[in-house]
C-alpha positions in Angstrom: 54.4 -61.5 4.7 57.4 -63.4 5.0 55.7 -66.4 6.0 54.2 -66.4 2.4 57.2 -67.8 1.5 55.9 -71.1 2.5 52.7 -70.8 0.4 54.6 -69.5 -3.0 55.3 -72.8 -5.0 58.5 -74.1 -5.2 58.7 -73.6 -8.9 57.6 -70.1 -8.9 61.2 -68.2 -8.6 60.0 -65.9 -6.0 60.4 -67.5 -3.1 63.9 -67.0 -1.9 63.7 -62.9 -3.2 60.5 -62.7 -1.5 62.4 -64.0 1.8 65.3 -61.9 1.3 63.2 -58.6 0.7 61.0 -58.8 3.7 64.4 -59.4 5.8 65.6 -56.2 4.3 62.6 -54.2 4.6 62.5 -55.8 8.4 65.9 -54.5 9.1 65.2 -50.8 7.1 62.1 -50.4 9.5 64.3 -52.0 12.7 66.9 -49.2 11.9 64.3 -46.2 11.7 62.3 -47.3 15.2 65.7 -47.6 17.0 67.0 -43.8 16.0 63.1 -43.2 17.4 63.1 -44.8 20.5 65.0 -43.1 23.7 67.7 -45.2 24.8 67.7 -46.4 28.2 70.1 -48.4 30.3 67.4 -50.5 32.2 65.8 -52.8 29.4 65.1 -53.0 25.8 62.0 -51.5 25.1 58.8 -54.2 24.3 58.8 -52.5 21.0 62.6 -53.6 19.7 62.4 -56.8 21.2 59.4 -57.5 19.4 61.2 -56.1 16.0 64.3 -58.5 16.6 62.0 -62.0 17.2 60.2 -60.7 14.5 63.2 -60.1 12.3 64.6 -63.4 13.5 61.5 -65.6 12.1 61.6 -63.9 9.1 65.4 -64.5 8.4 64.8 -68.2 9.4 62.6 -68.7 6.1 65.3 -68.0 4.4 67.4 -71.1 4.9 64.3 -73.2 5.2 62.9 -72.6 1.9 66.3 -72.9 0.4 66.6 -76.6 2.0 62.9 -77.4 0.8 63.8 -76.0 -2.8 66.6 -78.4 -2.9 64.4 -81.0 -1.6 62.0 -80.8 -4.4 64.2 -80.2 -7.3 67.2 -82.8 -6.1 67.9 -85.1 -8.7 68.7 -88.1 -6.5 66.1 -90.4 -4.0 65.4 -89.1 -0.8 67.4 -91.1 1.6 65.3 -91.0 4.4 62.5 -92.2 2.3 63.9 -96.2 2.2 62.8 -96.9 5.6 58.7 -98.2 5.4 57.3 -96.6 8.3 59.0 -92.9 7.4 57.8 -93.4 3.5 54.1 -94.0 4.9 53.9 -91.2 6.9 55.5 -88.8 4.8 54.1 -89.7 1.4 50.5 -91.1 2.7 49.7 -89.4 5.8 51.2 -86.4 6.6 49.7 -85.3 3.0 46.4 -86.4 4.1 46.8 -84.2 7.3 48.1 -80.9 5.4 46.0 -81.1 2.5 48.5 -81.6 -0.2 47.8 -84.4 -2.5 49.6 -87.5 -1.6 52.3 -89.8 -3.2 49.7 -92.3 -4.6 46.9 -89.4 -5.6 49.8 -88.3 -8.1 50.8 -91.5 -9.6 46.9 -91.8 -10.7 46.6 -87.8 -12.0 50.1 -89.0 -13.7 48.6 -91.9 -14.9 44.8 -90.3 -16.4 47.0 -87.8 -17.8 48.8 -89.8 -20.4 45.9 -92.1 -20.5 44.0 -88.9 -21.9 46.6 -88.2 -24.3 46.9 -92.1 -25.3 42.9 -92.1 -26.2 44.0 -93.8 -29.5 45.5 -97.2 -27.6 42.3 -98.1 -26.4 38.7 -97.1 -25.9 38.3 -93.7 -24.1 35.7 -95.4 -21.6 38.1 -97.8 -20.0 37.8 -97.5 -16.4 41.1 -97.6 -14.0 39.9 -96.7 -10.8 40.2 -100.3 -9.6 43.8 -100.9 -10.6 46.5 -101.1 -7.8 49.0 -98.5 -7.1 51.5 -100.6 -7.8 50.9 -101.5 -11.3 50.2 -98.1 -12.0 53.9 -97.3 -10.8 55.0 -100.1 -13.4 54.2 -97.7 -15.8 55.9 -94.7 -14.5 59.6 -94.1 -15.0 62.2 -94.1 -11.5 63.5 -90.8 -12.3 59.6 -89.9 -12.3 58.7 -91.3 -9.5 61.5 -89.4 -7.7 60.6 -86.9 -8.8 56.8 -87.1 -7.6 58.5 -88.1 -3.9 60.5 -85.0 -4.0 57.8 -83.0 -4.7 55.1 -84.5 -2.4 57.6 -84.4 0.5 58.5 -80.6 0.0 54.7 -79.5 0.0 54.4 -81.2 3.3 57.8 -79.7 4.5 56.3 -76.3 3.3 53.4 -76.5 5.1 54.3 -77.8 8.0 57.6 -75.6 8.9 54.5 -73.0 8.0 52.4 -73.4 10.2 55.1 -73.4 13.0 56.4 -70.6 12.0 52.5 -69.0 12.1 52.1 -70.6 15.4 55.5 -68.9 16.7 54.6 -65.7 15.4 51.1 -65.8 17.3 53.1 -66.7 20.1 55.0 -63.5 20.1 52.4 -61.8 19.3 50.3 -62.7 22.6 53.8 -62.1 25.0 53.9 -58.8 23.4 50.2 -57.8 24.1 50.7 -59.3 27.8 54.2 -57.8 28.6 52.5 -54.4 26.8 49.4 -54.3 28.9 51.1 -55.6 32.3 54.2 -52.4 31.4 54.6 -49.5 34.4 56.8 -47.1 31.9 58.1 -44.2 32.6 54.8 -42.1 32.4 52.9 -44.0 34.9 55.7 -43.1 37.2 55.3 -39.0 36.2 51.9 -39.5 36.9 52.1 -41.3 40.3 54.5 -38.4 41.4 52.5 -35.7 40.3 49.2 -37.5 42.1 51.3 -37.8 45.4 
Protein backbone atom coordinates (compact mmCIF):
# COMPACT_ATOMS: atom_id res chain seq x y z
CA UNK A 1 0.00 0.00 0.00
CA UNK A 2 2.60 2.43 0.56
CA UNK A 3 3.77 2.21 -2.78
CA UNK A 4 0.39 3.80 -3.80
CA UNK A 5 1.83 6.81 -2.94
CA UNK A 6 3.39 6.99 -6.22
CA UNK A 7 0.12 6.48 -8.14
CA UNK A 8 -2.07 9.20 -5.91
CA UNK A 9 -1.70 12.52 -7.97
CA UNK A 10 0.37 15.05 -6.85
CA UNK A 11 -2.50 17.42 -6.36
CA UNK A 12 -4.62 15.10 -4.38
CA UNK A 13 -3.41 16.04 -0.61
CA UNK A 14 -3.18 12.49 0.28
CA UNK A 15 -0.12 11.48 -0.59
CA UNK A 16 2.37 12.45 2.09
CA UNK A 17 -0.54 11.23 5.02
CA UNK A 18 -1.00 8.14 3.11
CA UNK A 19 3.02 7.67 3.40
CA UNK A 20 3.19 8.66 6.86
CA UNK A 21 0.13 6.23 7.95
CA UNK A 22 1.42 3.06 6.38
CA UNK A 23 4.86 3.88 8.18
CA UNK A 24 2.98 4.01 11.37
CA UNK A 25 0.79 1.15 10.93
CA UNK A 26 4.30 -0.70 9.63
CA UNK A 27 5.94 0.16 12.88
CA UNK A 28 2.47 -0.68 15.21
CA UNK A 29 2.52 -4.27 13.46
CA UNK A 30 6.66 -4.40 13.68
CA UNK A 31 6.16 -3.76 17.56
CA UNK A 32 3.40 -6.53 18.13
CA UNK A 33 5.41 -9.43 16.02
CA UNK A 34 8.56 -8.65 17.98
CA UNK A 35 6.80 -9.04 21.74
CA UNK A 36 5.61 -12.48 19.64
CA UNK A 37 8.65 -13.86 18.42
CA UNK A 38 11.23 -15.70 20.93
CA UNK A 39 14.32 -13.92 21.14
CA UNK A 40 17.33 -15.69 20.30
CA UNK A 41 21.05 -14.75 20.35
CA UNK A 42 21.99 -16.45 17.03
CA UNK A 43 20.20 -14.39 14.21
CA UNK A 44 17.19 -12.27 13.61
CA UNK A 45 14.44 -14.25 12.69
CA UNK A 46 13.45 -14.20 8.59
CA UNK A 47 10.25 -12.80 9.81
CA UNK A 48 11.71 -9.28 11.47
CA UNK A 49 14.09 -8.86 8.95
CA UNK A 50 11.56 -9.00 6.44
CA UNK A 51 9.36 -6.35 8.60
CA UNK A 52 12.49 -3.92 8.81
CA UNK A 53 13.26 -3.87 4.77
CA UNK A 54 9.87 -3.68 4.50
CA UNK A 55 9.41 -0.79 6.92
CA UNK A 56 12.54 0.75 5.34
CA UNK A 57 10.91 1.01 1.69
CA UNK A 58 7.97 2.26 2.96
CA UNK A 59 9.62 5.17 4.98
CA UNK A 60 11.70 5.87 1.85
CA UNK A 61 8.33 7.16 -0.01
CA UNK A 62 8.14 9.51 2.26
CA UNK A 63 10.95 11.79 1.33
CA UNK A 64 10.57 10.88 -2.24
CA UNK A 65 7.14 12.00 -2.75
CA UNK A 66 7.94 15.08 -0.77
CA UNK A 67 10.86 16.02 -3.36
CA UNK A 68 8.45 15.13 -6.44
CA UNK A 69 5.64 17.32 -4.71
CA UNK A 70 8.00 20.16 -4.71
CA UNK A 71 9.00 19.25 -8.13
CA UNK A 72 5.69 19.73 -9.59
CA UNK A 73 4.41 22.60 -7.63
CA UNK A 74 7.93 24.79 -7.71
CA UNK A 75 7.41 27.97 -8.98
CA UNK A 76 10.71 28.40 -10.68
CA UNK A 77 12.30 26.36 -14.10
CA UNK A 78 13.80 23.20 -13.53
CA UNK A 79 17.40 23.70 -13.75
CA UNK A 80 18.42 20.57 -15.03
CA UNK A 81 15.96 21.05 -17.78
CA UNK A 82 18.38 23.85 -19.87
CA UNK A 83 20.63 21.23 -21.15
CA UNK A 84 19.02 19.69 -24.76
CA UNK A 85 19.79 16.16 -24.53
CA UNK A 86 18.29 15.99 -20.57
CA UNK A 87 14.97 18.12 -21.80
CA UNK A 88 14.46 15.44 -24.62
CA UNK A 89 14.61 12.57 -22.68
CA UNK A 90 12.82 13.76 -19.84
CA UNK A 91 9.93 15.69 -21.49
CA UNK A 92 9.72 13.49 -24.91
CA UNK A 93 10.91 10.14 -24.09
CA UNK A 94 10.90 8.96 -20.77
CA UNK A 95 6.94 10.08 -21.03
CA UNK A 96 6.54 7.97 -24.02
CA UNK A 97 8.23 5.00 -22.06
CA UNK A 98 6.04 5.42 -18.73
CA UNK A 99 2.87 6.31 -20.30
CA UNK A 100 2.40 9.72 -19.00
CA UNK A 101 1.57 12.21 -21.66
CA UNK A 102 4.45 14.11 -22.75
CA UNK A 103 5.73 17.85 -22.75
CA UNK A 104 4.47 18.52 -26.34
CA UNK A 105 1.03 16.20 -25.94
CA UNK A 106 0.14 18.94 -23.26
CA UNK A 107 0.97 22.17 -25.03
CA UNK A 108 -1.73 20.84 -27.81
CA UNK A 109 -4.64 19.60 -25.01
CA UNK A 110 -3.55 23.27 -23.67
CA UNK A 111 -3.96 24.64 -26.83
CA UNK A 112 -7.58 22.76 -28.09
CA UNK A 113 -8.72 23.73 -24.79
CA UNK A 114 -8.81 27.47 -25.18
CA UNK A 115 -9.29 26.97 -28.78
CA UNK A 116 -12.67 25.33 -27.63
CA UNK A 117 -13.51 28.13 -25.41
CA UNK A 118 -12.38 30.81 -28.10
CA UNK A 119 -15.09 29.12 -30.76
CA UNK A 120 -16.21 32.76 -31.34
CA UNK A 121 -12.48 34.00 -32.87
CA UNK A 122 -12.85 31.89 -35.73
CA UNK A 123 -14.70 28.96 -37.34
CA UNK A 124 -15.11 25.91 -34.95
CA UNK A 125 -13.87 23.61 -37.97
CA UNK A 126 -10.34 25.08 -38.22
CA UNK A 127 -7.92 22.29 -38.18
CA UNK A 128 -4.45 22.56 -35.99
CA UNK A 129 -3.09 19.31 -36.13
CA UNK A 130 -0.52 20.44 -38.64
CA UNK A 131 0.85 23.43 -36.76
CA UNK A 132 4.39 23.19 -35.06
CA UNK A 133 4.99 22.77 -31.45
CA UNK A 134 6.67 25.65 -31.42
CA UNK A 135 4.16 28.16 -32.51
CA UNK A 136 1.85 26.62 -30.43
CA UNK A 137 4.25 27.45 -27.39
CA UNK A 138 4.08 31.13 -28.79
CA UNK A 139 0.90 31.20 -27.49
CA UNK A 140 1.36 29.80 -24.16
CA UNK A 141 2.57 31.96 -21.26
CA UNK A 142 6.45 31.06 -19.56
CA UNK A 143 5.03 30.73 -16.15
CA UNK A 144 2.65 28.11 -18.04
CA UNK A 145 4.96 26.43 -19.70
CA UNK A 146 6.89 25.83 -16.41
CA UNK A 147 4.42 24.89 -15.07
CA UNK A 148 3.49 22.02 -17.72
CA UNK A 149 7.57 20.94 -17.35
CA UNK A 150 7.10 20.62 -13.70
CA UNK A 151 4.30 18.62 -13.97
CA UNK A 152 5.32 16.32 -16.94
CA UNK A 153 8.69 15.68 -15.20
CA UNK A 154 7.07 14.69 -11.72
CA UNK A 155 4.68 12.07 -13.32
CA UNK A 156 7.71 10.49 -14.81
CA UNK A 157 9.62 10.86 -11.48
CA UNK A 158 6.53 9.14 -9.85
CA UNK A 159 6.49 6.48 -11.92
CA UNK A 160 9.67 5.65 -12.30
CA UNK A 161 10.98 5.84 -8.51
CA UNK A 162 7.58 3.41 -8.56
CA UNK A 163 8.35 1.01 -10.24
CA UNK A 164 11.80 0.57 -8.42
CA UNK A 165 10.44 0.61 -5.47
CA UNK A 166 7.84 -2.40 -6.88
CA UNK A 167 10.79 -4.05 -8.22
CA UNK A 168 12.76 -3.85 -4.74
CA UNK A 169 9.84 -5.07 -2.94
CA UNK A 170 9.58 -8.22 -5.27
CA UNK A 171 13.01 -8.56 -4.62
CA UNK A 172 12.61 -9.00 -0.99
CA UNK A 173 9.87 -10.80 -1.40
CA UNK A 174 11.65 -13.77 -3.46
CA UNK A 175 14.95 -13.73 -0.69
CA UNK A 176 12.40 -14.08 1.84
CA UNK A 177 10.58 -17.22 0.20
CA UNK A 178 14.30 -18.66 -0.57
CA UNK A 179 15.93 -17.94 2.85
CA UNK A 180 12.27 -19.29 4.27
CA UNK A 181 12.17 -22.51 2.34
CA UNK A 182 16.13 -23.22 2.42
CA UNK A 183 15.60 -22.49 6.92
CA UNK A 184 16.68 -25.65 9.39
CA UNK A 185 14.90 -23.88 12.68
CA UNK A 186 14.78 -25.06 15.65
CA UNK A 187 12.05 -27.75 15.03
CA UNK A 188 13.79 -29.63 12.43
CA UNK A 189 16.50 -29.99 15.01
CA UNK A 190 13.72 -31.51 17.77
CA UNK A 191 12.81 -33.64 15.18
CA UNK A 192 16.17 -34.99 13.91
CA UNK A 193 16.93 -35.70 17.72
CA UNK A 194 13.92 -37.43 18.42
CA UNK A 195 14.41 -39.63 14.95
CA UNK A 196 17.96 -40.53 16.12
Amino acid sequence: MAFMTFVAPPDSGERISLSVSMVLGLTVFQLLVADILPATNERSPILSAYLTTTFVLAGATVPFSLVNINIAYGDSAILALKYRWLRKLCLDYLPRLTAVPSYSERIRTLHDETAHTNLTESSPNRNDQGVSLASLEKLVSRSEKTRIEARTVALVMDRLIGTMFIIAFMVLCIKTFIDFSGNKGLQSDICEAYVL
